[in-house]
Residue frames relative to the residue before (quaternion, step in Angstrom):
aa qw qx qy qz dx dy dz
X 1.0000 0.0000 0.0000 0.0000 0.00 0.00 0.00
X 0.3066 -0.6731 0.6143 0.2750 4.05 -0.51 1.15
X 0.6969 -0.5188 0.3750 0.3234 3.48 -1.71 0.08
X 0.6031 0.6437 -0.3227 0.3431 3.17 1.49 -0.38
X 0.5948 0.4266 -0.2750 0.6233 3.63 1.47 -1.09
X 0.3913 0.4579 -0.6810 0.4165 4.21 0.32 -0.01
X 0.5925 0.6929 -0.4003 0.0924 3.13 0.35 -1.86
X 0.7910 0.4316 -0.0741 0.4274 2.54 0.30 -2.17
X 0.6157 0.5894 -0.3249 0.4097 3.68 0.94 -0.90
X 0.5048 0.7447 -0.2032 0.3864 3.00 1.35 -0.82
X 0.7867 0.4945 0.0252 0.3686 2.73 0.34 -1.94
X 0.6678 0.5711 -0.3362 0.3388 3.69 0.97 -1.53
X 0.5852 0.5618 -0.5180 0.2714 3.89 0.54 -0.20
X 0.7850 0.4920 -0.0433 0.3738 2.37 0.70 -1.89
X 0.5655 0.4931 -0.5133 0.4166 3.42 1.22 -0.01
X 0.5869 0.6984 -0.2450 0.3283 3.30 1.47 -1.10
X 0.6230 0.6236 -0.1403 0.4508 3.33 1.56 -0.68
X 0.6510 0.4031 -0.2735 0.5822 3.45 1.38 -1.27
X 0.6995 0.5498 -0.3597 0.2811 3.29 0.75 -0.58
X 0.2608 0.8245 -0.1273 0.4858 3.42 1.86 -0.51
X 0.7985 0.3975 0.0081 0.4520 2.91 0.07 -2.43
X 0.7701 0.4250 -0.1715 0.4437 3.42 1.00 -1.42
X 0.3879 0.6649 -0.3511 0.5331 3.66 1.80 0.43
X 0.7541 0.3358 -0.2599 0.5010 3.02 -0.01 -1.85
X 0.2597 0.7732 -0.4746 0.3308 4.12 0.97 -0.41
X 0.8017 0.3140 -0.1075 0.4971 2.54 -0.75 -2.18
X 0.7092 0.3705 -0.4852 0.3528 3.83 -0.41 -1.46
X 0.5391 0.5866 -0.4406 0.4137 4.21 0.68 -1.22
X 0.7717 0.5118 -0.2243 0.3037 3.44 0.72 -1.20
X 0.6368 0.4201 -0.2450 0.5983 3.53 1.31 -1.04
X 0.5142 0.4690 -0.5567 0.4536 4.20 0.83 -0.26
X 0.7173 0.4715 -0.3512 0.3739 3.93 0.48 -1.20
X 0.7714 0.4888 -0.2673 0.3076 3.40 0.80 -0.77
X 0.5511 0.5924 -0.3667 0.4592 3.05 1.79 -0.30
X 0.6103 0.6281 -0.3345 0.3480 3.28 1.15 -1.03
X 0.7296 0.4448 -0.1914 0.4830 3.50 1.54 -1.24
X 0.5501 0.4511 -0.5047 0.4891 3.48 0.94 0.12
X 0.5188 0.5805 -0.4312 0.4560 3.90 0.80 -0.52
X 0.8605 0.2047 -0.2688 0.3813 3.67 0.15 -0.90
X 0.6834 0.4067 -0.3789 0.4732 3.23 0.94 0.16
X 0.2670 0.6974 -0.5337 0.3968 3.58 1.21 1.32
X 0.0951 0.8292 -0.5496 0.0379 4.07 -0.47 0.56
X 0.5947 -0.2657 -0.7314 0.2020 2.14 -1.42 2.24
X 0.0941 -0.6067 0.7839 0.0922 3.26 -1.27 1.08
X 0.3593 -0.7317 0.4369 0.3803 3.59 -0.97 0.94
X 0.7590 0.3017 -0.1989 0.5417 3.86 -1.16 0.56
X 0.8071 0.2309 -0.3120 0.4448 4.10 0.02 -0.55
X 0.7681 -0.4171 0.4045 0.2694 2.54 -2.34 0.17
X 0.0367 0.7866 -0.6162 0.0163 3.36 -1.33 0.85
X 0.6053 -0.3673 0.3710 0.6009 3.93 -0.98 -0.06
X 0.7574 0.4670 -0.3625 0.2771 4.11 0.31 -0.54
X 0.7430 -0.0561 0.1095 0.6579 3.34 1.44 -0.82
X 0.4514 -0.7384 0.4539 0.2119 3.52 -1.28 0.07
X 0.6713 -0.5810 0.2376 0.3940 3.22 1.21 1.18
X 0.6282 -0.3498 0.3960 0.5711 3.06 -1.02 -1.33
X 0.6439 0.5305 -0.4261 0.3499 4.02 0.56 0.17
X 0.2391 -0.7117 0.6436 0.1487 3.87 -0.59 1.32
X 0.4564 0.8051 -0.2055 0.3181 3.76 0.68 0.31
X 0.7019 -0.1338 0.2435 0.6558 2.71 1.57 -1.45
X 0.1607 -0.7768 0.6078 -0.0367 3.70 -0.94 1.07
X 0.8720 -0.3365 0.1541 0.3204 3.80 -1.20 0.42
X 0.4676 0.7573 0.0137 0.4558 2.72 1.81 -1.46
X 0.8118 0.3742 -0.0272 0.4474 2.83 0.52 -1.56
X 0.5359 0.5973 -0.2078 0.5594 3.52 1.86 -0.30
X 0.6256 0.4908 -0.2538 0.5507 3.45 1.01 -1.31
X 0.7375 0.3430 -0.4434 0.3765 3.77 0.35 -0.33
X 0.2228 0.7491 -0.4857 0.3915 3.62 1.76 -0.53
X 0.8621 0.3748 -0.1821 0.2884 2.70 -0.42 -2.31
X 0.7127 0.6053 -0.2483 0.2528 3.57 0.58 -0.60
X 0.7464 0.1683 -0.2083 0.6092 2.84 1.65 -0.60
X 0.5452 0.4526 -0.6079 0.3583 3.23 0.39 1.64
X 0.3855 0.7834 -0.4305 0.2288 3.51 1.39 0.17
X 0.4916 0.7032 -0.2614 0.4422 3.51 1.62 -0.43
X 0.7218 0.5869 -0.1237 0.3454 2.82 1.23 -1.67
X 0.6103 0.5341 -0.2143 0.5444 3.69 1.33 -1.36
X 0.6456 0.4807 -0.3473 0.4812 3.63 0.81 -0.44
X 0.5496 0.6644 -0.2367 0.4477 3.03 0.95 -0.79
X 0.9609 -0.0414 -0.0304 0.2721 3.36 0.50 -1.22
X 0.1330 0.7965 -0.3551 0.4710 2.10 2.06 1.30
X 0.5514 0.7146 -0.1080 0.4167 3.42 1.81 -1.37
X 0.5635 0.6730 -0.0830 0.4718 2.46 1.35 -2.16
X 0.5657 0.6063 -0.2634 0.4929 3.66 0.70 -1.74
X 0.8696 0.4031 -0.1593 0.2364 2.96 -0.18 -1.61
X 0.6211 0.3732 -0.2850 0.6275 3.69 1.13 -0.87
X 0.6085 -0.5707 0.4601 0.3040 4.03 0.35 0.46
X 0.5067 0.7124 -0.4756 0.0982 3.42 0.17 -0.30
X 0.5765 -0.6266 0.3826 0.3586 3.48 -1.33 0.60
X 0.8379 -0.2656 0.1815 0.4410 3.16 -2.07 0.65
X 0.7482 0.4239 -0.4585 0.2241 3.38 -0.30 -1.89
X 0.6411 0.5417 -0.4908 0.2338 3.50 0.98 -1.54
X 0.6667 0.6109 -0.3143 0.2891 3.65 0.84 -1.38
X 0.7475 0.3418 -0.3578 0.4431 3.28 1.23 -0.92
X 0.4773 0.4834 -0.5818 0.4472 3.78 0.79 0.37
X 0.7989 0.3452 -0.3620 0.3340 3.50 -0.27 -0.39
X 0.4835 0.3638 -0.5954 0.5285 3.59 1.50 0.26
X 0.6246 0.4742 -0.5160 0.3446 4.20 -0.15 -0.78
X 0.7232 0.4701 -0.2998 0.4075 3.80 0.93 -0.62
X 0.6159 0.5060 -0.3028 0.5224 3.45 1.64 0.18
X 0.5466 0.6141 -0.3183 0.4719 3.20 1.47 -0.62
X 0.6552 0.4859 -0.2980 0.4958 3.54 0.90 -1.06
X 0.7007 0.4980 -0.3712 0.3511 3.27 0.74 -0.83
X 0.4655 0.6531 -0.2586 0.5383 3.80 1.73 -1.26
X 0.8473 0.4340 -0.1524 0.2657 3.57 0.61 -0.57
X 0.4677 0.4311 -0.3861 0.6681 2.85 2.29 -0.52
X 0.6148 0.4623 -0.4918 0.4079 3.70 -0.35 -1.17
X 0.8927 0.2082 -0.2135 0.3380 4.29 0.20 -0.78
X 0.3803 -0.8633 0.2662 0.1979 2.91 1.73 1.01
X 0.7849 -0.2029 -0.1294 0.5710 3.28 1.14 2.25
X 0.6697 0.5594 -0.3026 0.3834 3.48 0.77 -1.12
X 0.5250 -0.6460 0.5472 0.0878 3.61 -1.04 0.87
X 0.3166 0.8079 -0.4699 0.1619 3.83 -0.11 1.41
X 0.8127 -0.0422 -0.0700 0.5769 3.10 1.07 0.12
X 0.3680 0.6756 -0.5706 0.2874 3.32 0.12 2.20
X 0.2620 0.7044 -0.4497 0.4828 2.84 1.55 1.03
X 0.8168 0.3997 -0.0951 0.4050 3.00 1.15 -1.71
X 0.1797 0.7959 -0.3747 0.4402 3.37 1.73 -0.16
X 0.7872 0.4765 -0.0941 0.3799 2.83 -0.15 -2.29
X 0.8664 0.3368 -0.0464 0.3658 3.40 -0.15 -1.66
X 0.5986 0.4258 -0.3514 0.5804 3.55 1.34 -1.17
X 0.7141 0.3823 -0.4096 0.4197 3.69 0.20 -1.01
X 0.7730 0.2089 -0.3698 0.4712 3.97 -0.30 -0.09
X 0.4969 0.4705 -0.5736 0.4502 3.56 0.60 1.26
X 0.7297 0.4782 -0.2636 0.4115 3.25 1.06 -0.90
X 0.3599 0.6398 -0.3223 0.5977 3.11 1.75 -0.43
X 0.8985 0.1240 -0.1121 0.4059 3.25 -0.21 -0.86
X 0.3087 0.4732 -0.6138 0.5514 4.15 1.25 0.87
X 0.6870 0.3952 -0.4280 0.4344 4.30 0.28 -1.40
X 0.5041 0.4384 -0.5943 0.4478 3.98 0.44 -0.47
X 0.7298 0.4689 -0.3362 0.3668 3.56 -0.23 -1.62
X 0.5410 0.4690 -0.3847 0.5826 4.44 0.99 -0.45
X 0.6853 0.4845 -0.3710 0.3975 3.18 0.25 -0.96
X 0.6809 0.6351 -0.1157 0.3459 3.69 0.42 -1.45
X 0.1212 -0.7997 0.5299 0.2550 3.12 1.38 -1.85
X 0.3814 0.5981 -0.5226 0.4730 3.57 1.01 1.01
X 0.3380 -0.5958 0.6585 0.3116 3.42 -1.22 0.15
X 0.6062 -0.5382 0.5044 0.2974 3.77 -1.93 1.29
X 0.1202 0.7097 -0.6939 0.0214 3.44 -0.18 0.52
X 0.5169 -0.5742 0.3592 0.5235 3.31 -1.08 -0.32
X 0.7271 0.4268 -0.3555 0.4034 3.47 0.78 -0.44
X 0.5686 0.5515 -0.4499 0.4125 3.60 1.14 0.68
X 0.4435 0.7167 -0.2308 0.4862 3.34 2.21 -1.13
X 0.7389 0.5377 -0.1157 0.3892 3.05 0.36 -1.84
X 0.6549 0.5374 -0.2586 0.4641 3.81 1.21 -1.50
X 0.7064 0.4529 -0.3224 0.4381 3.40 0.89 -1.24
X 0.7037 0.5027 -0.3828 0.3249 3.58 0.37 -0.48
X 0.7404 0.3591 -0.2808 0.4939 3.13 0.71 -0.82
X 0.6418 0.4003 -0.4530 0.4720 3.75 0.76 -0.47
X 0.4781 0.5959 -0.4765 0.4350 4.10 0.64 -0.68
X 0.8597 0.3831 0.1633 0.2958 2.93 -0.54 -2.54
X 0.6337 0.5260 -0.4497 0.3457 3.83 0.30 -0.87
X 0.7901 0.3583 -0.4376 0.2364 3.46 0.22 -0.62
X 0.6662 0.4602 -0.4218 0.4080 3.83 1.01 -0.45
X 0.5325 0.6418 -0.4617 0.3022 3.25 1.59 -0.67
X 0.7006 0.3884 -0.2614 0.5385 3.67 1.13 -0.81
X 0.5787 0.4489 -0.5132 0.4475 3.62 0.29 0.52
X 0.5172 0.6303 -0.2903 0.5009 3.64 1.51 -0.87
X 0.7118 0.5863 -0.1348 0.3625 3.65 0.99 -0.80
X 0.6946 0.2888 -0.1644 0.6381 2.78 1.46 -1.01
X 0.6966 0.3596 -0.4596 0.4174 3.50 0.43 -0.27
X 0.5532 0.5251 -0.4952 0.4160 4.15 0.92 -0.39
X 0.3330 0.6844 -0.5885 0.2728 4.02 1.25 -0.20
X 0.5878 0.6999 -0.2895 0.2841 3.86 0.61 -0.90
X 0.6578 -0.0658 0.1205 0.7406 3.74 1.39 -0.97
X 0.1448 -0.8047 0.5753 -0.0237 3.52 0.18 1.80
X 0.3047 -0.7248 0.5133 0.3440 3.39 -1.27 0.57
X 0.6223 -0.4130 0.2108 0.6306 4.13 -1.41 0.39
X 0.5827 0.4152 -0.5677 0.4072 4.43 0.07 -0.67
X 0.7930 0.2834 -0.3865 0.3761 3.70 -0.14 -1.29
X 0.5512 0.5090 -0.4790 0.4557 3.88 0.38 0.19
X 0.7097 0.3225 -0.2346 0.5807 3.54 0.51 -0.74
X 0.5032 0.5626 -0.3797 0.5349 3.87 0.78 0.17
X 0.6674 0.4772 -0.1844 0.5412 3.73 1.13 -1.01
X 0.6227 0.4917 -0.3626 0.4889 3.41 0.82 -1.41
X 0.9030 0.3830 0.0424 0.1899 3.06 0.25 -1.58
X 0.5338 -0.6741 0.3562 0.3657 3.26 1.73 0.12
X 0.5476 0.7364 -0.1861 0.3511 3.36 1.05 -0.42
X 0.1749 -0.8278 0.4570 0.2742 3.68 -0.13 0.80
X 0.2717 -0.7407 0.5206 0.3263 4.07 -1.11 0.93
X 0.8031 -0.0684 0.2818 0.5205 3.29 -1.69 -0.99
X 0.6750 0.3120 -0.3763 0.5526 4.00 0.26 -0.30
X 0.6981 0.4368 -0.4729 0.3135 3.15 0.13 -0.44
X 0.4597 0.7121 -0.2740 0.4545 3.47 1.08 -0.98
X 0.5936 0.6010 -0.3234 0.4265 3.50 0.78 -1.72
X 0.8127 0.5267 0.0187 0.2486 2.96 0.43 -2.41
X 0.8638 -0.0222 -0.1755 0.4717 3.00 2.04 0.40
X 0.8338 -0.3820 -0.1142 0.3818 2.19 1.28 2.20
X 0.3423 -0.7217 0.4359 0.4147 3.30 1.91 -0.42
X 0.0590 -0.7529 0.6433 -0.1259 3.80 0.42 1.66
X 0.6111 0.4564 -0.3862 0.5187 3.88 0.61 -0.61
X 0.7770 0.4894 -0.2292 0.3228 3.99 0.50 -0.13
X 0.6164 0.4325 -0.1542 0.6397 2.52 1.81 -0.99
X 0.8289 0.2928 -0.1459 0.4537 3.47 -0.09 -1.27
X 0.7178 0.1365 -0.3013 0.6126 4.18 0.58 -0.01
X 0.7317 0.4240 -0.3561 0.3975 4.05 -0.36 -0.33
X 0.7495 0.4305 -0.3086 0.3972 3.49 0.37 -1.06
X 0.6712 0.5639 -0.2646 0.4019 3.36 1.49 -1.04
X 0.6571 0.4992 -0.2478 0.5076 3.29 1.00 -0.95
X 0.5123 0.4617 -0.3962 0.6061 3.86 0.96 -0.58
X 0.8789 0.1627 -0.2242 0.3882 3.77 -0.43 -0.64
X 0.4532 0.3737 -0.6113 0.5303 3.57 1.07 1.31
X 0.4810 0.4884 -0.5224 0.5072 3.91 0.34 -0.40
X 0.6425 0.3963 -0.4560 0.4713 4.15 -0.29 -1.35
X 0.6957 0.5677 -0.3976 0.1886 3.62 0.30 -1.13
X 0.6606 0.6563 -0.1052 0.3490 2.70 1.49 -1.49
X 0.4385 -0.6261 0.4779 0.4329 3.30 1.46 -1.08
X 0.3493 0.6609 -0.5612 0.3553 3.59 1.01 0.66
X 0.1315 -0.7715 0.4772 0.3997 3.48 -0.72 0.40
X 0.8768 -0.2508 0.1347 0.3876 3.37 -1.00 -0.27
X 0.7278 0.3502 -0.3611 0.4661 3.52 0.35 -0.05
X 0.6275 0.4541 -0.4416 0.4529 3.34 1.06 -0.97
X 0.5216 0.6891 -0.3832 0.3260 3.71 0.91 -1.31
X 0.7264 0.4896 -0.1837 0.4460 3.44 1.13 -1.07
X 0.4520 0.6625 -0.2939 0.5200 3.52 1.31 -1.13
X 0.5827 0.5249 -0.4118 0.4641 3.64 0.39 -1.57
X 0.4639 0.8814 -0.0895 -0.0030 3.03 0.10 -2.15
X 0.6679 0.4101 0.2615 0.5633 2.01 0.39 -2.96
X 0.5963 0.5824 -0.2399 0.4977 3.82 1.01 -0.91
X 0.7328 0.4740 -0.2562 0.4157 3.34 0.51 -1.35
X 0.6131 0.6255 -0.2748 0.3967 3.03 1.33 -1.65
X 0.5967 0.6652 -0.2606 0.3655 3.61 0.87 -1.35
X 0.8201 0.3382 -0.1837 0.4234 3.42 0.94 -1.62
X 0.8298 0.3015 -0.1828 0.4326 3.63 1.18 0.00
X 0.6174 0.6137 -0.3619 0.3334 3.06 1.44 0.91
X 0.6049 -0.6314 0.4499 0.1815 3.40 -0.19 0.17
X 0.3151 0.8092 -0.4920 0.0627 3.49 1.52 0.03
X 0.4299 -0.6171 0.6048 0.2619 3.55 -1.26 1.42
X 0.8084 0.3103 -0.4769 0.1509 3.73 0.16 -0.41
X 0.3265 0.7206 -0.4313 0.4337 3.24 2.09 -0.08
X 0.7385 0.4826 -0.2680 0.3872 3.89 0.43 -1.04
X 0.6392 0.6458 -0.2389 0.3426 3.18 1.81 -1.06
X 0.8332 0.3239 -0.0991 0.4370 3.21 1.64 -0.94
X 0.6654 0.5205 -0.0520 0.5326 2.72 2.20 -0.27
X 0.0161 -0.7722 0.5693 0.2816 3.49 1.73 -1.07
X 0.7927 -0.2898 0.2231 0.4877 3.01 -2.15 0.42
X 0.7789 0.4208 -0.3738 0.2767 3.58 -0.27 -0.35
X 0.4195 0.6849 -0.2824 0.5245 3.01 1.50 0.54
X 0.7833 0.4125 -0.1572 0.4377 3.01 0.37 -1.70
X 0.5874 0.5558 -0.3244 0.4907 3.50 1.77 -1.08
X 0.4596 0.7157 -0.3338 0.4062 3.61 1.07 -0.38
X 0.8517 0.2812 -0.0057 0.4423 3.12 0.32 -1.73
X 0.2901 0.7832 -0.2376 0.4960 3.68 1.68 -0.26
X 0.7213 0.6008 -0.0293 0.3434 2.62 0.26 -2.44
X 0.8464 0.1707 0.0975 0.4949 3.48 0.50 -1.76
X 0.3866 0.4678 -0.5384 0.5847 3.44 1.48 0.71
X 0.7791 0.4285 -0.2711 0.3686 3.63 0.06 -1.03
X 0.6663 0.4857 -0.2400 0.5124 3.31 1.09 -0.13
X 0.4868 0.5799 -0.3019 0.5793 3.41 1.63 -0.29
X 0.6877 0.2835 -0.1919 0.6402 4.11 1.11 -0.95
X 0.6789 0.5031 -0.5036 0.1802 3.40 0.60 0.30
X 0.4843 0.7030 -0.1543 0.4975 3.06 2.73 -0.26
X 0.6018 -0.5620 0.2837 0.4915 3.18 1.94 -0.20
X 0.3303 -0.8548 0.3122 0.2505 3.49 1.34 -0.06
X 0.6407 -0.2229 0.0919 0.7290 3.42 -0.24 -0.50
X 0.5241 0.5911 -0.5237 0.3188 3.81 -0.28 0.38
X 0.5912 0.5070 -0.2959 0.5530 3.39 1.40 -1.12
X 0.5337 -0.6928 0.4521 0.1755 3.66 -1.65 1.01
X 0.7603 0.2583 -0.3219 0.5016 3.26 1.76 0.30
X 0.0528 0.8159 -0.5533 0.1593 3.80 1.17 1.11
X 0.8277 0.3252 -0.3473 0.2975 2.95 0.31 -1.25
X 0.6057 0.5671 -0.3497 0.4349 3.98 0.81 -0.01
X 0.7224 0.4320 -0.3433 0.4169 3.08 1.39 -0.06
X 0.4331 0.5164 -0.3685 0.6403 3.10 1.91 -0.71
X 0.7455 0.4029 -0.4441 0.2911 4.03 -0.34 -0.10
X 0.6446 0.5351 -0.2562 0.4823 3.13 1.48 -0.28
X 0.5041 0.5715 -0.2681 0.5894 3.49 1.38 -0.13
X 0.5992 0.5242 -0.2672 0.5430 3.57 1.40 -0.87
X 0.6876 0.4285 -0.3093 0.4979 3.06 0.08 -1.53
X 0.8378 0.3590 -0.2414 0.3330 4.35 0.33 -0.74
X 0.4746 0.5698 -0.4079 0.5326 3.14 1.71 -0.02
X 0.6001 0.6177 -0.3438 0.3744 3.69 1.37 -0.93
X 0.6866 0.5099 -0.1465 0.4972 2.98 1.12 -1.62
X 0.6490 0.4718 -0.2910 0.5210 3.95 0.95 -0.04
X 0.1957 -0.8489 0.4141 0.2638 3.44 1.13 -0.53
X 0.2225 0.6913 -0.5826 0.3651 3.20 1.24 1.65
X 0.0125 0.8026 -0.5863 0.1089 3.29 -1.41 0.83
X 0.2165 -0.8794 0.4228 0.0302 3.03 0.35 1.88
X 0.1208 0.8659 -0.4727 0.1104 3.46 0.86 1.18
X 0.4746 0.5627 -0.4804 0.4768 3.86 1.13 0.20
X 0.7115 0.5104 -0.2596 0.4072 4.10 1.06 -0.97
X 0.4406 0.7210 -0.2525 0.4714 3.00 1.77 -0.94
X 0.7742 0.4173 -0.1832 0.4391 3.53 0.51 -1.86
X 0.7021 0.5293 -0.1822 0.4402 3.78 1.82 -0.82
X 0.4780 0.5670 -0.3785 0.5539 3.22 1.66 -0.58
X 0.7729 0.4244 -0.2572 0.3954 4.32 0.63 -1.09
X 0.6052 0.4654 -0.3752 0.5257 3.20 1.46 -0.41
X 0.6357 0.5226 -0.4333 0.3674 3.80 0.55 -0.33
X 0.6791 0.5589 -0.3094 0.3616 3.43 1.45 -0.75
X 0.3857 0.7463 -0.2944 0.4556 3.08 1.84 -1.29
X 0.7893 0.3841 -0.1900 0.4397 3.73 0.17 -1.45
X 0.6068 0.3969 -0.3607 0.5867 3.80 1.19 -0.66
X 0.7324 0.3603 -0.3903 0.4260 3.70 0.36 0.21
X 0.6310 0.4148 -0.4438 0.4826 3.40 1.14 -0.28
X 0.5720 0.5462 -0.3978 0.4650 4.00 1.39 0.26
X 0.8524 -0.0195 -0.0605 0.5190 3.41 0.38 -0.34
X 0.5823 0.4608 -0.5773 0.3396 3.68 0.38 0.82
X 0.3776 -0.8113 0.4046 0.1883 3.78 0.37 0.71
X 0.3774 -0.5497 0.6641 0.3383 3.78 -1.21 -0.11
């Protein structure tokens, strides 16, 4: 063997490895950014943005940005994770080990374990699609999860029945499917009402935030949001429903007077102490997937 082929022989793991590394990157990178283009969306009715903090005295914008930072480890992580196939438990240890981390940095306060959940077993399952060499469509997205993940995810479901969280309690109360459930069949709210409604706005010429705003609207009028029901009960959710769907029936962000109506929905979602933080977590995961479609490595 001459010194040149060691070389190369040498070399192939480890090239094989950065390249990997420099994957799970980017996907780690487009979960965080999606998350930060979400909170720094204004009017979202009831949540926290850079202008105000919704209806929550608890937490402020601030208080998100440190979130995000210390979960940026995490998306790489199981983005990796994704990529070498590996089963559920690993994924769900490295979300409980992100949670802890989400919790020091916001000293207790609960901002982004929605996104845990959902961003991490997308990214998980964009590194399957790297791994594979398939492109993230949705119907490659959609295949891995449920062929990968569905079955511990539903054993995970029924045995967490024991010390429910406020969605899966208000999921029970209420008939309503939460963030597992979603999992457990593929994420149909992402795919089949957010993603669509986000890439008819792009069509339209909306640019990106408003495109999202829409979105975020649509999301409002046809979800089910457990945490809206949690703090609000059905008469809540019928509340906010109510005046999302009536917001797209004026033309939504397309109409020249959205945004006064969408602040006024804010300002009463604020003043109700509704906080449509389950649409919130579906509105970033829909973007997440439009960036893991056309923002390349």
């Amino acid at each position: 063997m001459n010194y040149l082929h060691h070389k190369i022989v040498a070399v192939a793991e480890p090239d094989s490895r950065c390249r990997a590394h420099r994957i799970a990157r980017h996907i780690a990178l487009l979960a965080v950014r999606s998350l930060y283009q979400e909170l720094a969306l204004y009017p979202k009715p009831g949540l926290v943005s850079f202008r105000d903090n919704g209806a929550h005295l608890d937490m402020s914008a601030a208080t998100f940005v440190r979130s995000l930072f210390s979960l940026r480890g995490y998306f790489v992580a199981i983005a990796a994770a994704g990529m070498r196939e590996v089963e559920f438990n690993e994924l769900q240890q490295l979300g409980l080990a992100a949670e802890s981390r989400m919790l020091r940095a916001t000293r207790g306060i609960n901002t982004h374990r929605g996104a845990i959940f959902t961003h991490g077993i997308l990214a998980a399952a964009a590194g399957c699609t790297a791994a594979r060499n398939i492109a993230p469509t949705d119907e490659n997205l959609r295949t891995i999860v449920t062929e990968n993940w569905s079955r511990d995810l539903r054993v995970i479901a029924v045995a967490s029945t024991a010390m429910p969280s406020h969605g899966q309690l208000m999921a029970a109360r209420h008939g309503v499917t939460g963030a597992r459930g979603e999992a457990l069949q593929g994420f149909p709210t992402v795919f089949e009402i957010a993603l669509p409604a986000l890439r008819s706005a792009l069509d339209r010429g909306a640019e990106t935030q408003l495109a999202l705003l829409h979105t975020f609207f649509v999301l409002l009028a046809e979800t089910q949001d457990t945490n809206v029901l949690y703090r609000g009960g059905a008469e809540g959710l019928q509340f906010i429903q109510t005046r999302a769907k009536d917001i797209l029936e004026r033309g939504s962000v397309f109409a020249t007077d959205w945004q006064q109506r969408a602040e006024s929905l804010h300002h009463q979602c604020s003043i109700k102490n509704l906080s449509p933080g389950g649409c919130a977590d579906l509105l970033a995961a829909a973007w997440f997937v439009h960036q893991l479609q056309t923002d390349h490595l």
